[in-house]
C-alpha positions in Angstrom: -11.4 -14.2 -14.1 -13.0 -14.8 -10.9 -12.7 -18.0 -9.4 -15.5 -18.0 -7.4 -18.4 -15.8 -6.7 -18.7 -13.3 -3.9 -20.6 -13.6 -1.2 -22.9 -10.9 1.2 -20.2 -11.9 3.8 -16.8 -11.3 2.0 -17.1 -7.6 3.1 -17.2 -9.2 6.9 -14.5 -11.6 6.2 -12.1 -8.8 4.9 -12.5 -6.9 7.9 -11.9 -9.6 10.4 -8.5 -10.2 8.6 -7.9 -6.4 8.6 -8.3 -6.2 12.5 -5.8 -9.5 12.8 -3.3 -7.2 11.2 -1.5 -4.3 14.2 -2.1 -0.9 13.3 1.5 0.4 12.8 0.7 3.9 12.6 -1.9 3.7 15.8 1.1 2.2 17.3 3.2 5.1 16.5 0.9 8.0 17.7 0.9 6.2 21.4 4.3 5.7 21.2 5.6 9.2 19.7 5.0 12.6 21.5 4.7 14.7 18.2 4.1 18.0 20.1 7.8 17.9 21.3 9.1 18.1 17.7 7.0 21.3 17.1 9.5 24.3 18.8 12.3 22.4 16.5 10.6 22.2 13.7 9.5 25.9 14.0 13.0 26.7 14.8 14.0 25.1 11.5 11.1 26.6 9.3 10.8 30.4 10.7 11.0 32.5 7.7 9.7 35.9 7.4 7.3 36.0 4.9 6.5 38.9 2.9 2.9 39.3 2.2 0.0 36.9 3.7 -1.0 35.9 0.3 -0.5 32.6 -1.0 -1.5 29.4 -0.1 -1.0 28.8 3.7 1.9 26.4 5.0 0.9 22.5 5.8 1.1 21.4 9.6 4.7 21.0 10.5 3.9 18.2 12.9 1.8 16.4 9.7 4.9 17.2 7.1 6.9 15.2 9.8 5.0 12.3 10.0 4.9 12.2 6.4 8.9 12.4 6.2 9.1 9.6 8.9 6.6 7.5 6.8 8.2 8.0 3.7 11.7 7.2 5.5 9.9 4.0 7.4 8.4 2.5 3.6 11.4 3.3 1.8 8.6 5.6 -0.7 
């Protein structure tokens, strides 16, 4: 159960202690170049394909991030 009631201003009071909190992966983007990983990464991922059906490929640069994250959070 609840112990109290909420309030028209809790919403307000959330976000004032979200904004307290440093945006890690903000942080990240300023710090990180991501274009400079792209010629690797197509380096690593150039396969000939066969057809052009299918479902396309993610973003490398976006699969990346998502690796680092993962590695980063232990997920």
């Amino acid at each position: 159960m609840q112990d109290r009631q909420t309030d028209i201003f809790d919403f307000q009071k959330h976000e004032d202690k979200l904004k307290t909190f440093k945006d890690h992966l903000a942080s990240l983007n300023e710090i990180i170049k991501w274009e400079t990983f792209l010629p690797i990464l197509e380096a690593a991922f150039k396969k000939e394909r066969k057809s052009e059906g299918g479902r396309k490929r993610f973003d490398l640069i976006l699969m990346h991030k998502v690796i680092i994250l993962q590695n980063q959070y232990n997920l």
